[in-house]
C-alpha positions in Angstrom: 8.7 -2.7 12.4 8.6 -1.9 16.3 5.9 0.8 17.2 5.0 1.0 13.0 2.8 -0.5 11.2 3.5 -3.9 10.0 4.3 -5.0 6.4 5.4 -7.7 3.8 7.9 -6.9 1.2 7.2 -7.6 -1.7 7.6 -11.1 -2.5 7.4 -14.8 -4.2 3.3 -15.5 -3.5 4.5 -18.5 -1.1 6.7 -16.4 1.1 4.4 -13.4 1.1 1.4 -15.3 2.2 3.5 -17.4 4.7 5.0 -13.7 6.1 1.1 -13.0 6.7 0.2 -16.1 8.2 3.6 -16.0 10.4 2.4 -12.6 12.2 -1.6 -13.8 12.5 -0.1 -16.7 14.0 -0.2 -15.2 17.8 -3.0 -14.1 17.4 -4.3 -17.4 16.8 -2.5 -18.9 19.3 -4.2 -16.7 22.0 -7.4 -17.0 20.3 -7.7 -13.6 19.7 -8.1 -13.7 16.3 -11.9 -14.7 15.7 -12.4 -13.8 11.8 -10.3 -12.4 9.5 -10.8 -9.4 6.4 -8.1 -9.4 3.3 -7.9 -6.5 1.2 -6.1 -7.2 -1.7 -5.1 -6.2 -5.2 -7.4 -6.8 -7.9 -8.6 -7.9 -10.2 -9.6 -10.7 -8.2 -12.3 -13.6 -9.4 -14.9 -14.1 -6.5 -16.2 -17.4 -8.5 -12.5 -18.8 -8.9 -11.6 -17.1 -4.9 -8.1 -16.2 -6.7 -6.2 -13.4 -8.1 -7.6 -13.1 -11.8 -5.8 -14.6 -14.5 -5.2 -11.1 -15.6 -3.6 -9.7 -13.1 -0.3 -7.3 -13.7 1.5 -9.2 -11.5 2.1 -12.4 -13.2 3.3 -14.7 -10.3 0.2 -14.0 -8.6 -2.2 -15.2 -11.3 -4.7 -18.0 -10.2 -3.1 -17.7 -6.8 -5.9 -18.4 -3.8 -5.6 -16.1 -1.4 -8.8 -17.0 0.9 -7.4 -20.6 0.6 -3.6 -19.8 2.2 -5.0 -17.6 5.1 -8.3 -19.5 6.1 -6.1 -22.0 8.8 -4.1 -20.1 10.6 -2.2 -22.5 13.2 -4.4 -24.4 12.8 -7.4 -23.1 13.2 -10.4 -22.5 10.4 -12.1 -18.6 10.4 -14.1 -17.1 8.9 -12.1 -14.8 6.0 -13.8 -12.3 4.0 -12.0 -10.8 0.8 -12.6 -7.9 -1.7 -10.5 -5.8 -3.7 -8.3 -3.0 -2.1 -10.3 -1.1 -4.2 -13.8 -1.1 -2.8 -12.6 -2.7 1.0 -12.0 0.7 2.3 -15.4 2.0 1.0 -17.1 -1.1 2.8 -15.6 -0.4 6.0 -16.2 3.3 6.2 -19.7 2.6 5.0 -20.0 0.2 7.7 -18.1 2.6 10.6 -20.6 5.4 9.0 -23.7 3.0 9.7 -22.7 2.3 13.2 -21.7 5.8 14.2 -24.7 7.5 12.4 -22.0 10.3 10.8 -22.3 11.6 8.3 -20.0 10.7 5.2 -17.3 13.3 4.6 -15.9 12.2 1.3 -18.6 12.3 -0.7 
């Protein structure tokens, strides 16, 4: 959406991940995108790198995630995923650290 944030219906696996690899894709293309952080829903198996077999959202079992996203036109970076669960907490932990503030939600 123009001047919104962006977002991906939902969708099929394939043409969800292929709508997130279509807007990385300039990004990659001016080299502008150096690494890359997924959030996404859980429960997610770090030893399999997929959406858990238990999932809710049955099209999406044993589907890899870090797999589809990791070369972007081409290109391999370096992807990071957790849950949407605990991503947030990691990156305000991390802002925190940086910023020396103090925590305000806990």
């Amino acid at each position: 959406p123009s001047g919104g944030r962006p977002s991906v219906p939902s969708s099929p696996p394939a043409d969800a991940l292929a709508s997130v690899v279509a807007f990385l894709e300039p990004f990659a293309a001016s080299k502008t995108l150096t690494a890359l952080g997924i959030a996404t829903f859980g429960p997610y198996d770090f030893t399999r790198n997929c959406i858990h077999e238990s999932s809710p959202k049955p099209a999406w079992r044993s589907v890899n995630v870090l797999e589809a996203l990791s070369g972007i036109a081409g290109h391999t970076y370096d992807v990071v995923i957790d849950t949407d669960v605990n991503a947030p907490a990691v990156a305000e932990y991390e802002i925190l650290k940086r910023t020396n503030a103090q925590a305000s939600s806990c």
